[in-house]
SEFI-597717 format. One line per 2 residues: for each residue x, y, z of N, C-alpha, C, CB. Coordinates in steps of 0.02 Angstrom, whole numbers. Glycine has a CB too. Example, Ala and Ser with C-alpha at 12.3 -4.5 7.8 and 13.67 -1.06 7.14 Angstrom:
660,-284,390,615,-225,390,660,-165,390,565,-224,452; 642,-112,354,684,-53,357,645,2,394,704,-30,286
END
This chain:
-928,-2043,1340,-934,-1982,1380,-880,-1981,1434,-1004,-1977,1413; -855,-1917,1444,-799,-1924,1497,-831,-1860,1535,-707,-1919,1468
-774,-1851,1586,-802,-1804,1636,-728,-1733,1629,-812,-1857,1731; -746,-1695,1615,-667,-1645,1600,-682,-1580,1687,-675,-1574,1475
-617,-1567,1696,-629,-1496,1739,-593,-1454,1717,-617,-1494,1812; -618,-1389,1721,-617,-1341,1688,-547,-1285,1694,-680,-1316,1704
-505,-1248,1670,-448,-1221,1693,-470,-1155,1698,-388,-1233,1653; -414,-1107,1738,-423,-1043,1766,-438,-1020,1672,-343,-1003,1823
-467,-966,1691,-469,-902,1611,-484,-939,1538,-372,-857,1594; -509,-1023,1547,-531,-1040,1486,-589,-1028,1467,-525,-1091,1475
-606,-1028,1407,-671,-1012,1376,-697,-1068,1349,-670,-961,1325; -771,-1099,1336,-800,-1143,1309,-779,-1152,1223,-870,-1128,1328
-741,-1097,1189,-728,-1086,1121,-622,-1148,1156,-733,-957,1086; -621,-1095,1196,-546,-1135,1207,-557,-1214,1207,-506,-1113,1288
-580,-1235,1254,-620,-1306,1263,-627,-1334,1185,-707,-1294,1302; -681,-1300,1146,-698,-1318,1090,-633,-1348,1029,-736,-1256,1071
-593,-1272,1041,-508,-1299,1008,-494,-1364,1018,-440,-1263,1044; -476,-1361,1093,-449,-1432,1113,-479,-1496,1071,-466,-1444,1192
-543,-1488,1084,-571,-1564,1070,-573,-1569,1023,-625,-1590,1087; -576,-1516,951,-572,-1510,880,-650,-1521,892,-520,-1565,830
-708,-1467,924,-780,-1482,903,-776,-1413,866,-847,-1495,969; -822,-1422,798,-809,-1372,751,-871,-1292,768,-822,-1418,667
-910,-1302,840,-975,-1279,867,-951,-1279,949,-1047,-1336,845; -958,-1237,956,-956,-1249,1035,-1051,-1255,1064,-905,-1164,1077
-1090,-1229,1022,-1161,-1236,1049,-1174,-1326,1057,-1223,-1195,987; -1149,-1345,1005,-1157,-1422,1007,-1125,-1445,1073,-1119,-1460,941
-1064,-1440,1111,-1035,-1452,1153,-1086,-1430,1214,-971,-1425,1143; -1105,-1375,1228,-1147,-1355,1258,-1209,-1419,1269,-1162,-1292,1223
-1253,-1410,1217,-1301,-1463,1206,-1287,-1527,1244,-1304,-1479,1137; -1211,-1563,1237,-1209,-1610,1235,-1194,-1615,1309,-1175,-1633,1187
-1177,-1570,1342,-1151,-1547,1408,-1206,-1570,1459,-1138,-1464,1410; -1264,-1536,1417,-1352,-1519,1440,-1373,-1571,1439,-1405,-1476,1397
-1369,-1629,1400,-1398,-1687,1374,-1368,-1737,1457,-1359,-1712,1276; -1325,-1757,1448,-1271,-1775,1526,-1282,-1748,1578,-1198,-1757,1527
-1301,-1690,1593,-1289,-1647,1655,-1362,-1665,1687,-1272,-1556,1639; -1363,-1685,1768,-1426,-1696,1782,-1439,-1626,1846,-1435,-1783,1807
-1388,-1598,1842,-1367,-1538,1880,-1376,-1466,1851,-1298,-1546,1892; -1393,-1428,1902,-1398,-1367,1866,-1347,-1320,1839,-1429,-1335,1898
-1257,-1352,1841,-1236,-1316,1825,-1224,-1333,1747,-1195,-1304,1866; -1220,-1257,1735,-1197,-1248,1646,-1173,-1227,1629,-1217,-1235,1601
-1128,-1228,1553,-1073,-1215,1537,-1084,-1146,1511,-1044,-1263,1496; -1053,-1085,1515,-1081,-1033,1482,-1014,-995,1429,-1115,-980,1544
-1013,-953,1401,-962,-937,1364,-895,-932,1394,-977,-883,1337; -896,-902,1445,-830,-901,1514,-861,-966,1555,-829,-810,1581
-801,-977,1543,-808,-1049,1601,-752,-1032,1673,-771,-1145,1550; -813,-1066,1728,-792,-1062,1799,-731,-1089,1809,-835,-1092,1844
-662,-1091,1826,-620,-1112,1845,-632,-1175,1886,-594,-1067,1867; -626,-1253,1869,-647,-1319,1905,-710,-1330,1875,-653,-1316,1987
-744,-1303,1850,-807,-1324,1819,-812,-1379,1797,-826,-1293,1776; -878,-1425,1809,-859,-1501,1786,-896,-1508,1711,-893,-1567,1848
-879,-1539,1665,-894,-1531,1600,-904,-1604,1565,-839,-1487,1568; -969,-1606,1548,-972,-1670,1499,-937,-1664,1435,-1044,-1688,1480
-891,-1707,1428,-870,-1699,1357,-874,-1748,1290,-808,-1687,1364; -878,-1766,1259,-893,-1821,1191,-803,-1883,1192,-901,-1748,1082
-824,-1914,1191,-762,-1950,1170,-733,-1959,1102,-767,-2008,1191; -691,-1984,1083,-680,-1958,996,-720,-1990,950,-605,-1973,963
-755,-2056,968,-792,-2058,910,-830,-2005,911,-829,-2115,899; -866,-2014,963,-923,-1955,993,-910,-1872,957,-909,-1946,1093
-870,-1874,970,-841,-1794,909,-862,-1810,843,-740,-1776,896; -823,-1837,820,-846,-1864,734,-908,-1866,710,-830,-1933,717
-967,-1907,769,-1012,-1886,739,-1036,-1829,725,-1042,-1905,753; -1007,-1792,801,-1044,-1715,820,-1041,-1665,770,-1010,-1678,881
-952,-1672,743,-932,-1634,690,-969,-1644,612,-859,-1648,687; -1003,-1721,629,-1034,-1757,564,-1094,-1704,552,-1064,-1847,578
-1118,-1689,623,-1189,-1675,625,-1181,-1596,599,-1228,-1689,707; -1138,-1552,625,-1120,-1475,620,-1107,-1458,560,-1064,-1452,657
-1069,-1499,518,-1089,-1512,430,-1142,-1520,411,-1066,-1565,396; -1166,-1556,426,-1228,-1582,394,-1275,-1522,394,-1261,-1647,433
-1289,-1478,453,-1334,-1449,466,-1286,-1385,442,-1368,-1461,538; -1245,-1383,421,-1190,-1289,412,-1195,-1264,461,-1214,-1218,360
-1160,-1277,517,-1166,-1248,567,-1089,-1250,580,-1216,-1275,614; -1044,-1280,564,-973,-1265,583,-950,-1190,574,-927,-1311,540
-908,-1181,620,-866,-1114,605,-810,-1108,592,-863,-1076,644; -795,-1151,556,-720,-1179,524,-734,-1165,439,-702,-1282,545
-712,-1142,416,-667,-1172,336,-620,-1202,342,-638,-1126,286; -605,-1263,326,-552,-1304,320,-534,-1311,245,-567,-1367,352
-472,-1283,219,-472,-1302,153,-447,-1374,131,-436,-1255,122; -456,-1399,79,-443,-1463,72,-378,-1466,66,-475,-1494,24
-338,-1522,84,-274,-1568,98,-239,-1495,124,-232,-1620,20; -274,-1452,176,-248,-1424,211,-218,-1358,178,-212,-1465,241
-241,-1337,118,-193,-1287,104,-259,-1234,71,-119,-1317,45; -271,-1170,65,-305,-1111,43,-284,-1111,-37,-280,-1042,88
-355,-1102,-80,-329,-1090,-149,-321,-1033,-153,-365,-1109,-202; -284,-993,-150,-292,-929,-178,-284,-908,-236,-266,-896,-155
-309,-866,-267,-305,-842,-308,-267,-763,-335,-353,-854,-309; -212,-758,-343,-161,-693,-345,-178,-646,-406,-78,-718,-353
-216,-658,-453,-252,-622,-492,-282,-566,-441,-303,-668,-530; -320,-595,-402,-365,-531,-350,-331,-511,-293,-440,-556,-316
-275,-497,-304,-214,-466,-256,-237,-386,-319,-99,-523,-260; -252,-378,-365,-254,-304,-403,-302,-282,-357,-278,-298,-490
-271,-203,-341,-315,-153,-313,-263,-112,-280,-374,-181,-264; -284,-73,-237,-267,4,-206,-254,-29,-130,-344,75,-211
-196,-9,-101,-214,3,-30,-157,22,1,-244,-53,7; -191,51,63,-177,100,115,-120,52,152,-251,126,164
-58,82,172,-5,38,206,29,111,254,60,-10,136; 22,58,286,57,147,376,103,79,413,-58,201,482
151,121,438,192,97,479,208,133,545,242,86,446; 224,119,593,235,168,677,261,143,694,192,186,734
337,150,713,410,140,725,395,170,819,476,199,658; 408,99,861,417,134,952,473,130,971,381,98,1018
490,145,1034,541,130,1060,535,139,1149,592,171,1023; 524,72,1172,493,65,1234,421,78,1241,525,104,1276
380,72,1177,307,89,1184,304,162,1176,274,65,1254; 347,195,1165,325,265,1139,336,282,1085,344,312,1168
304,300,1033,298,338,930,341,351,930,256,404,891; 395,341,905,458,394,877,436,401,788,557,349,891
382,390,756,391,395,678,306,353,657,481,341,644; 278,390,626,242,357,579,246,363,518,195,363,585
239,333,456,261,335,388,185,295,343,347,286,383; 157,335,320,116,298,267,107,318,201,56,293,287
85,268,148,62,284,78,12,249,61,108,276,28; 8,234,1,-47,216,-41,-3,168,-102,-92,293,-72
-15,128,-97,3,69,-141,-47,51,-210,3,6,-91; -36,61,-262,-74,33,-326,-45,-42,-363,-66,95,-385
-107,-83,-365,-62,-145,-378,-111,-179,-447,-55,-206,-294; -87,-161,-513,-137,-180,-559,-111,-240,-604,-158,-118,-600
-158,-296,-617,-152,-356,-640,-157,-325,-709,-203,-413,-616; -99,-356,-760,-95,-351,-825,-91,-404,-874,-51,-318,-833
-110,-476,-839,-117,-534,-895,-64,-577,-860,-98,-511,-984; -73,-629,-898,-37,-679,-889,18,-695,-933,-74,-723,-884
83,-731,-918,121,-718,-966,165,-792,-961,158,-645,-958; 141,-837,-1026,198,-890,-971,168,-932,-927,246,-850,-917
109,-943,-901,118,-942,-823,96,-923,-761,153,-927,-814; 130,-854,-767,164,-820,-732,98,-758,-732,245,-808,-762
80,-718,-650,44,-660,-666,84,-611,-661,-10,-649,-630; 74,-559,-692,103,-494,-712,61,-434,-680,104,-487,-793
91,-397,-650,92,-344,-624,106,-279,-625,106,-352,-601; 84,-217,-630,94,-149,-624,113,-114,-570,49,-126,-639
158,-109,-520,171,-68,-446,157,-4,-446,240,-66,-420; 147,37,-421,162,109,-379,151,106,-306,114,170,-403
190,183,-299,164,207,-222,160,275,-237,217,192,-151; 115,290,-202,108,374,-194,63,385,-153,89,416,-255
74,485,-135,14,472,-69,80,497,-7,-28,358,-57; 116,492,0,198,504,65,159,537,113,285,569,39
146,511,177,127,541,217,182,525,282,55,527,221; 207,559,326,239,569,375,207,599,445,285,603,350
192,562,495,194,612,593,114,626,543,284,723,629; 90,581,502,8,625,541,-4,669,476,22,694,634
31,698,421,32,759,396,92,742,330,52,820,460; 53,763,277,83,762,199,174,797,200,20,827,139
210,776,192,273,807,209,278,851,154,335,759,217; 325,914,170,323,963,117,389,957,112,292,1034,128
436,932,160,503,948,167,548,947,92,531,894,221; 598,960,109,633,941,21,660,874,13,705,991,-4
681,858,52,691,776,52,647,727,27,697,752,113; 577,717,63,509,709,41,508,734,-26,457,744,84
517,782,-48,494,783,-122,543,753,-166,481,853,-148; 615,778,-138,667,744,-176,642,668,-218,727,730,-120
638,630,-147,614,559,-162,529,554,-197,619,517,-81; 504,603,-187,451,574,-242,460,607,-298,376,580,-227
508,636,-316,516,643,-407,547,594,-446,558,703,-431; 590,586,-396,654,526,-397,586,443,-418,712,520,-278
555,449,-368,508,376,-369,463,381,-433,451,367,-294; 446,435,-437,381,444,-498,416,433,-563,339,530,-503
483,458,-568,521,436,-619,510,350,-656,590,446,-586; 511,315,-589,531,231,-593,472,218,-579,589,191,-541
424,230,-575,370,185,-575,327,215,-640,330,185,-498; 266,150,-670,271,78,-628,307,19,-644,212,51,-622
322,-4,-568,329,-68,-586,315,-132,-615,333,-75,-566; 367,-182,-641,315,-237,-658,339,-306,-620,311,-249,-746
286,-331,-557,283,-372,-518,292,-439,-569,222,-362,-476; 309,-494,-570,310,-561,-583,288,-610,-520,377,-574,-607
228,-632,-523,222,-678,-476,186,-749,-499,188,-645,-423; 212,-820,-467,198,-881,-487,130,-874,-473,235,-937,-458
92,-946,-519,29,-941,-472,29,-959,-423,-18,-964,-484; 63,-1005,-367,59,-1018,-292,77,-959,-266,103,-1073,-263
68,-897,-302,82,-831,-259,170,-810,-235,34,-845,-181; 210,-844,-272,290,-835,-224,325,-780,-291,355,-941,-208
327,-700,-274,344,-658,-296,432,-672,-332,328,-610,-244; 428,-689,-392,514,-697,-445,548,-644,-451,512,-716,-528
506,-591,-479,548,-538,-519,516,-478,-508,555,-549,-598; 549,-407,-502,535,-375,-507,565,-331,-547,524,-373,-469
530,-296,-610,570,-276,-659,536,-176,-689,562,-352,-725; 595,-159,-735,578,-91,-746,525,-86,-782,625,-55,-775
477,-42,-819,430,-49,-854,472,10,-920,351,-31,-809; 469,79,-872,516,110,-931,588,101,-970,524,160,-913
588,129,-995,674,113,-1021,705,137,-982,706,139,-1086; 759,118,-968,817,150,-927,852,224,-954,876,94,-926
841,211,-1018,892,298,-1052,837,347,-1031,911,311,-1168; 774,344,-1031,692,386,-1043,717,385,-956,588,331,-1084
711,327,-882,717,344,-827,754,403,-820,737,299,-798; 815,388,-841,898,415,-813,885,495,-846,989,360,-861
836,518,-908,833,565,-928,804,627,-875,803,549,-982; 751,578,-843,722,627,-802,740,626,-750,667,631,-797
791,586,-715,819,600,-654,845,650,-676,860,554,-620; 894,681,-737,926,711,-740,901,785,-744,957,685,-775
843,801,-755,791,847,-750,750,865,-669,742,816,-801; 778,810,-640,748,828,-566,818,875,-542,729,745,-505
860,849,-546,926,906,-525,914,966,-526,986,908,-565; 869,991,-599,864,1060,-629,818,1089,-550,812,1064,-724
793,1040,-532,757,1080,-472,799,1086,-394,681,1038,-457; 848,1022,-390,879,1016,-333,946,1023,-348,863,959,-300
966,1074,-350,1056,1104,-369,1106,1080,-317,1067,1200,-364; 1089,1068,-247,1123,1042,-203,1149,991,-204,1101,1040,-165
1220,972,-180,1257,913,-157,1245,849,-141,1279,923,-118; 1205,869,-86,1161,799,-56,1104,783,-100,1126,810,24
1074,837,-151,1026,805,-183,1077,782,-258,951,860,-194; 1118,802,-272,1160,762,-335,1192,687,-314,1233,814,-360
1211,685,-262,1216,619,-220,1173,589,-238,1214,617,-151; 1108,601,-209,1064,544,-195,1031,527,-257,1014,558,-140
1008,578,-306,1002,555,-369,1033,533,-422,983,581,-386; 1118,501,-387,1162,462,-434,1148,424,-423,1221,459,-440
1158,397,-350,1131,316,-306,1050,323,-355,1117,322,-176; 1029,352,-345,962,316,-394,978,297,-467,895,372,-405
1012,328,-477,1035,318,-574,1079,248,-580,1103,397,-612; 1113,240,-528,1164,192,-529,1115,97,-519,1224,221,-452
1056,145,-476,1014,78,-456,958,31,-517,961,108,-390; 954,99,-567,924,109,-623,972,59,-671,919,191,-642
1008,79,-662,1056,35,-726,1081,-40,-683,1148,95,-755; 1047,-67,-643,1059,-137,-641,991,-176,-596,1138,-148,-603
980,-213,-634,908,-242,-612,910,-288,-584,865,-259,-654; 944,-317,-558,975,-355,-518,943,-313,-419,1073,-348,-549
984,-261,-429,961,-226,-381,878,-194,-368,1005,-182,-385; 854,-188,-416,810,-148,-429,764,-217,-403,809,-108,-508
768,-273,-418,750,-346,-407,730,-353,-334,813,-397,-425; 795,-335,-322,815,-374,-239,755,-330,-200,918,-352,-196
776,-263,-211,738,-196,-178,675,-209,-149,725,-141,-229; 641,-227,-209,567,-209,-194,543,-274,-174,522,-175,-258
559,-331,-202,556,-413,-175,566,-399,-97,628,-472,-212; 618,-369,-51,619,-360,3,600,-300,52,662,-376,5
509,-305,24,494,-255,78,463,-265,118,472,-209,68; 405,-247,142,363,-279,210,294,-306,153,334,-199,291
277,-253,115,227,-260,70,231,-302,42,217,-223,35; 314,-325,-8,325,-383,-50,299,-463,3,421,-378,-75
318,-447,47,316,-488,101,273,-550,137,317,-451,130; 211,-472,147,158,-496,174,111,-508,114,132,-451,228
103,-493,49,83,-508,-9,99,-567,-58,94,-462,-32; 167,-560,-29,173,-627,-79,250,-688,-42,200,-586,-182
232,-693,45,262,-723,70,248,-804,59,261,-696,123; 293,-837,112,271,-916,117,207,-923,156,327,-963,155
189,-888,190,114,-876,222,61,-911,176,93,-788,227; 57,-896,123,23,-930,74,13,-976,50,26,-921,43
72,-1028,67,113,-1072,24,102,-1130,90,206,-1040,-3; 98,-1118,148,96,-1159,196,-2,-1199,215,135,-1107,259
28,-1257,255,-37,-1299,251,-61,-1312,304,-34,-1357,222; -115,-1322,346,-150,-1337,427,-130,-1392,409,-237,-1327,458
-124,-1429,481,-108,-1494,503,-186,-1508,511,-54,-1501,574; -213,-1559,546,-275,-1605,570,-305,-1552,578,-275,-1658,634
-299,-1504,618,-347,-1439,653,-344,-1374,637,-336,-1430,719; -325,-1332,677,-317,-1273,654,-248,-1239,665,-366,-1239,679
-181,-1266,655,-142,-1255,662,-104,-1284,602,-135,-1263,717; -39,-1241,577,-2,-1241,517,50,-1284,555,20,-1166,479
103,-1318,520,142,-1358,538,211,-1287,542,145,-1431,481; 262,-1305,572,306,-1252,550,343,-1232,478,351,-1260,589
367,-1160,468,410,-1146,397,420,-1092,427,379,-1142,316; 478,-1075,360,529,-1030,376,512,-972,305,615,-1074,380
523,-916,334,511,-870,292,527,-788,311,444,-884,277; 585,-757,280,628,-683,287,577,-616,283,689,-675,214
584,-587,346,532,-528,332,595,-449,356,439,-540,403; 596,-396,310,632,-341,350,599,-293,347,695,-322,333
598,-317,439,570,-259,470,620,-209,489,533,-278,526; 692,-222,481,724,-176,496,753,-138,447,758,-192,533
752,-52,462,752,-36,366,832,-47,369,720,69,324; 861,-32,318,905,-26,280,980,-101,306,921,65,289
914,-131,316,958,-214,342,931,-267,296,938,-247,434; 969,-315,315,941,-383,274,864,-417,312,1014,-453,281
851,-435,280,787,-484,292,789,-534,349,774,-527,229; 754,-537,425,771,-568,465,735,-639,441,758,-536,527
767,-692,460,731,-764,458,705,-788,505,766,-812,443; 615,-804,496,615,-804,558,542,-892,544,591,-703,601
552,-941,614,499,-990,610,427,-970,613,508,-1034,659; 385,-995,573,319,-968,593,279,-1033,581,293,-898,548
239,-1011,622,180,-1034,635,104,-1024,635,189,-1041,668; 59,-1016,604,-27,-1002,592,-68,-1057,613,-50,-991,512
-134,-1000,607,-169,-1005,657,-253,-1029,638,-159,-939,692; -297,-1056,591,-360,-1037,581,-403,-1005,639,-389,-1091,558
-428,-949,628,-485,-938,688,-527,-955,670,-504,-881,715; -588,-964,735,-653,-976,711,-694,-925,673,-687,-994,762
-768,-920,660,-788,-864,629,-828,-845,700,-830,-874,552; -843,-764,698,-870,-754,753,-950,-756,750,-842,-696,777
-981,-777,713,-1068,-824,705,-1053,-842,616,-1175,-749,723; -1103,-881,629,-1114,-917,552,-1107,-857,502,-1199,-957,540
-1143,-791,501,-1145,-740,455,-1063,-718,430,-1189,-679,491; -1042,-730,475,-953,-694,477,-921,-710,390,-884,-755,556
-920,-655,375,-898,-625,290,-813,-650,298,-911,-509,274; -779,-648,332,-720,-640,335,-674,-693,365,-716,-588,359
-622,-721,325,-592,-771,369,-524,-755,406,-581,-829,330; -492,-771,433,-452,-751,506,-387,-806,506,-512,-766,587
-349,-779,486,-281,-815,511,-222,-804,546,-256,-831,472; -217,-806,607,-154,-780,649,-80,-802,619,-160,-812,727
-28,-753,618,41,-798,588,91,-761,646,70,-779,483; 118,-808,704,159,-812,726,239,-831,715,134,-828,750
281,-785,728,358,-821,731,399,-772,772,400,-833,649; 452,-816,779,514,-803,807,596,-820,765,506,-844,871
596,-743,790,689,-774,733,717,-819,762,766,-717,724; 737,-838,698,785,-912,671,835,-882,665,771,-958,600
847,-815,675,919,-799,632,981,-821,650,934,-732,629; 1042,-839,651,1106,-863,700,1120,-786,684,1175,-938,674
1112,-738,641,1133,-667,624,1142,-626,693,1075,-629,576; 1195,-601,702,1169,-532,747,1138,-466,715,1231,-503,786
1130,-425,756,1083,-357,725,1150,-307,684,1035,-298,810; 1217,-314,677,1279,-299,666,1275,-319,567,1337,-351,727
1286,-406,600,1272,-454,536,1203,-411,499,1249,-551,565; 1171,-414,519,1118,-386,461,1130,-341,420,1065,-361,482
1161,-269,447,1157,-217,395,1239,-223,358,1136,-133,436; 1262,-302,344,1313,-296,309,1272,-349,242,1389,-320,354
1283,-340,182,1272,-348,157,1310,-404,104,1255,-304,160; 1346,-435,134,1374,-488,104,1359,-561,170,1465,-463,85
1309,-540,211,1313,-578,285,1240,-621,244,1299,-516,385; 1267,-669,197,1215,-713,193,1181,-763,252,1235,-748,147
1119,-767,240,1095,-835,300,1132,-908,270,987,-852,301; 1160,-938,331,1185,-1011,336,1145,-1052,372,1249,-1017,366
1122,-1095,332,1071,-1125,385,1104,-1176,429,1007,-1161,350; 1186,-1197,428,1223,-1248,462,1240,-1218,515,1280,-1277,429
1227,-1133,536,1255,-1100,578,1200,-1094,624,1285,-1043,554; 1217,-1099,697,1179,-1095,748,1186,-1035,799,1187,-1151,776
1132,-1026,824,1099,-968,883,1152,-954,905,1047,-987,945; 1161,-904,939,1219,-868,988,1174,-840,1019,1279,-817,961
1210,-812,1093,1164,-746,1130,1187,-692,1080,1188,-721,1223; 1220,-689,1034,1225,-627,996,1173,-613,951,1284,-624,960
1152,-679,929,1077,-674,861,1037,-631,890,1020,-751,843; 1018,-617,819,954,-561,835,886,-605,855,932,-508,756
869,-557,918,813,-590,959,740,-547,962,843,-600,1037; 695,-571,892,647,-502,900,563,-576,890,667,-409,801
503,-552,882,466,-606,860,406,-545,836,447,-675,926; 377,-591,780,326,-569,720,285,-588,735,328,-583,655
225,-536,754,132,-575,747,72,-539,694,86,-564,837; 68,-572,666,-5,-545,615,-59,-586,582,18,-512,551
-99,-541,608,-174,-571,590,-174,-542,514,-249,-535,646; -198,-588,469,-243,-584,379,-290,-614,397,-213,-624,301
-327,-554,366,-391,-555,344,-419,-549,279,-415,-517,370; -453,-626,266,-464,-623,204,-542,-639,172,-415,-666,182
-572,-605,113,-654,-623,113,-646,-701,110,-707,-589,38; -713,-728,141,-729,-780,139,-761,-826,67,-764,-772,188
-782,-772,27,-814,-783,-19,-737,-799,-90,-876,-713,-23; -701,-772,-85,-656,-772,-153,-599,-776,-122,-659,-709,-206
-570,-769,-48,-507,-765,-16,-476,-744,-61,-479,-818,11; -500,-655,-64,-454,-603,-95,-431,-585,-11,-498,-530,-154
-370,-534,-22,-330,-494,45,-379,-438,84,-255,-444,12; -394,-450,102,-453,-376,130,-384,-325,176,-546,-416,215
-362,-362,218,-321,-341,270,-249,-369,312,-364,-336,308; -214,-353,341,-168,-359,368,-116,-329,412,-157,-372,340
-143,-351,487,-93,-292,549,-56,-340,565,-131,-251,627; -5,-313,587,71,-359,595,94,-296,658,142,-365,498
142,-339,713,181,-311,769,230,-349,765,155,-309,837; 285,-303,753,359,-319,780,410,-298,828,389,-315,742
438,-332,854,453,-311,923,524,-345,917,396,-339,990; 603,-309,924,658,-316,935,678,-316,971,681,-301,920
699,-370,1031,718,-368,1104,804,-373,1126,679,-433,1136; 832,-375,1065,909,-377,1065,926,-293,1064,943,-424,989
937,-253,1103,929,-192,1127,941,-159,1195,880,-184,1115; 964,-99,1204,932,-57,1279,875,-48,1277,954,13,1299
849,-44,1241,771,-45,1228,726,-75,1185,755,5,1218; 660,-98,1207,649,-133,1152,616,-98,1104,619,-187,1166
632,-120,1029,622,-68,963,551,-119,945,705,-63,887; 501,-87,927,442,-98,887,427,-75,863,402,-107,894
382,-108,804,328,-81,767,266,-120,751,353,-61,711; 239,-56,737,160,-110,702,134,-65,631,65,-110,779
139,-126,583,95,-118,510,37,-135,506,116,-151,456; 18,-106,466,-53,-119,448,-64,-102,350,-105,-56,507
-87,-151,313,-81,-145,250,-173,-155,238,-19,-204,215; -232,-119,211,-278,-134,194,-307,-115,128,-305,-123,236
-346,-137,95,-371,-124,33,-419,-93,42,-384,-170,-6; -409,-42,15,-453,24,-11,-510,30,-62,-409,68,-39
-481,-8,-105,-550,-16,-171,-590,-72,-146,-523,-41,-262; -659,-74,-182,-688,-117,-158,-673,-216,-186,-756,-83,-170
-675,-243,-111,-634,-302,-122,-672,-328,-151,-607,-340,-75; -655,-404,-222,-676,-406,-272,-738,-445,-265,-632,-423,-312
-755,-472,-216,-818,-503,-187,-865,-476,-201,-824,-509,-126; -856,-411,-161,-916,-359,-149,-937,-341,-201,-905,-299,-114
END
C-alpha cells in the first residue's frame, strides 16, 4: 500500500490509467478498505487529495480479481493486436467532409459510399466500390459541373477493391472494360458540348486507359485510408497505448499523401453494458515535405531527409469506433488541422455505416 496525492483536473478513471487498474470501482474499494478517514475518492478528484493506492503486486491481483468476476473495462486483444476481420468492412456508408479556415466553414462535401464483398480470390478479399448520393453546402448540387462529374463517375464504377487479409488495401482495379468505359464517356459529351467539359472528359478517358493511375487514385483517399490504413495493422504495448508507426493520409486534395507518426489509444468502456469499442489515433507529420513539395508529383517521401521549418506542419486525430461483438467499423470522426499557413486550414471527417452493422 502506498500513499499517492492527487493532481489539479485528474479523474479517478485518469488515476486508474496510470496504475493499469482495469476498474476504477475496485480502486475506490481499495481506497475505502485503507482509509480510516472520511475522505473519499469520487469520480472528480480534489486537487491534493490523499489516495490509497495498491502496489504492483497488489494490482495484479486486483486486475486478477476484475477478470475473474468480468468486471474489467478493457478488451485487450491478445499479443496486443485486434483480429479483424475485412470481410465485414461490406456495407453502405455515409462520408461528409467540412473544409475551415480559422474555424469558420468555407465547404462541406458529402456522399454515400457502397462497399460490397465479392469472394475471395487467392487470398486476397475482393471488393465492389461506388459513390453516389453528391451532396454539397447542405443541399444536392444541380450545378453542371456536379453533374458533369457524376456521369463521368457512374461511367467507372464499380470498382474492384483488392485487399490482404491483415486489411492493407493492393489494388485497385476497373471492373468494366475500358472500350464499353471510353464508349460512354463519349456519349456524355452528347450532353456537355462545351470546352471545359471536352477537357475534362479527356483527362477522364486518358485516366481510364492506364491503371496504374486509376490504382494510385482511389488507394489515396481519406476513405481508402481510414478503411484500410496501418491503423489496423498496429499493436498496444503493456497497456493501453500503441507503440509508434508511420502511415500517409491526404488530407490535402489534389496533393500527395502527408506522412505522418501516430500513435493509439484503447479507451475504456463507459459501464460493463458498453456495445462499442473506442480507439483514439493520434499523429503528427513526419513529413521533411513542404506544402509546395506536396502538390508536385514527382516529390517522393525520403525517409534519410530531415524536418526543416519549411515541412509541412499540420497533426491528425480520430476516434474508431468499432462493435464490440465482431469488431466490424461502425464509425469514424477524424480532425485535421494545417498550421503551416496565414491561417490555420482544417477539417473534420466523419465516415459511418449506414446499413445495419453486421452484429446487429
Amino acid at each position: 500500500m502506498m500513499i499517492y496525492y492527487t493532481r489539479e483536473g485528474q479523474s479517478l478513471i485518469d488515476l486508474c490509467d496510470e496504475l493499469q487498474i482495469e476498474n476504477p470501482e475496485y480502486l475506490k474499494k481499495y481506497h475505502q478498505k485503507n482509509n480510516f478517514l472520511p475522505e473519499q475518492p469520487d469520480s472528480i478528484l480534489v486537487s491534493g487529495m490523499k489516495v490509497y493506492i495498491p502496489s504492483s503486486p497488489e494490482i495484479r491481483k486486483i486486475n486478477g480479481e476484475i477478470r475473474y468476476e468480468n468486471k474489467s473495462l478493457y478488451d485487450f486483444p491478445v499479443n496486443g493486436k485486434f483480429p479483424f476481420d475485412f470481410r465485414l468492412c461490406e456495407g453502405s456508408y455515409h462520408m461528409s467532409q467540412v473544409m475551415y479556415s480559422d474555424d469558420t466553414p468555407v465547404a462541406k462535401y458529402e456522399s454515400n459510399i457502397s462497399l460490397d464483398f465479392e469472394g475471395v480470390e487467392k487470398g486476397f478479399y475482393h471488393f465492389h466500390f461506388s459513390v453516389y448520393d453528391f451532396i454539397k453546402n447542405d443541399a444536392p448540387s444541380e450545378t453542371k459541373a456536379v453533374a458533369l462529374t457524376e456521369m463521368c463517375m457512374k461511367s467507372i464504377y464499380p470498382l474492384e477493391y483488392i485487399v490482404t487479409p491483415d486489411g492493407q488495401l493492393i489494388n485497385v482495379k476497373l471492373i468494366k472494360k475500358v472500350g464499353g468505359i471510353l464508349s460512354e464517356l463519349e456519349v456524355v459529351k452528347d450532353f456537355f458540348p462545351d470546352q471545359y467539359s471536352s477537357d475534362y472528359i479527356e483527362n477522364i478517358r486518358s485516366i481510364v486507359r492506364s491503371p496504374e493511375i486509376i490504382s494510385q487514385r482511389y488507394k489515396n483517399t481519406l476513405f481508402s485510408s481510414f478503411m484500410f490504413g496501418a491503423f489496423y495493422r498496429s499493436r498496444l504495448g503493456n497497456w493501453t497505448t500503441s507503440g509508434l508507426y508511420h502511415d500517409c493520409f491526404p488530407w490535402i486534395f489534389d496533393a500527395q499523401p502527408i506522412r505522418f507518426e501516430f500513435r493509439n489509444k484503447l479507451f475504456p468502456k463507459n459501464d460493463l453494458d458498453d456495445q462499442w469499442l473506442k480507439i483514439h489515433q493520434k499523429g503528427r507529420s513526419s513529413d521533411y515535405r513542404s506544402l509546395e513539395d506536396l502538390y508536385l508529383t514527382d516529390s517522393e517521401f525520403n525517409d534519410n531527409a530531415v524536418l526543416t521549418k519549411e515541412s509541412v506542419d499540420c497533426e491528425h486525430v480520430a476516434e474508431y469506433i468499432f462493435s464490440r461483438e465482431d469488431l466490424s467499423l461502425h464509425k469514424v470522426t477524424a480532425r485535421f488541422q494545417n498550421f503551416l499557413c496565414d491561417n490555420i486550414r482544417s477539417e473534420d471527417f466523419l465516415l459511418q455505416r449506414i446499413t445495419p452493422d453486421p452484429s446487429i
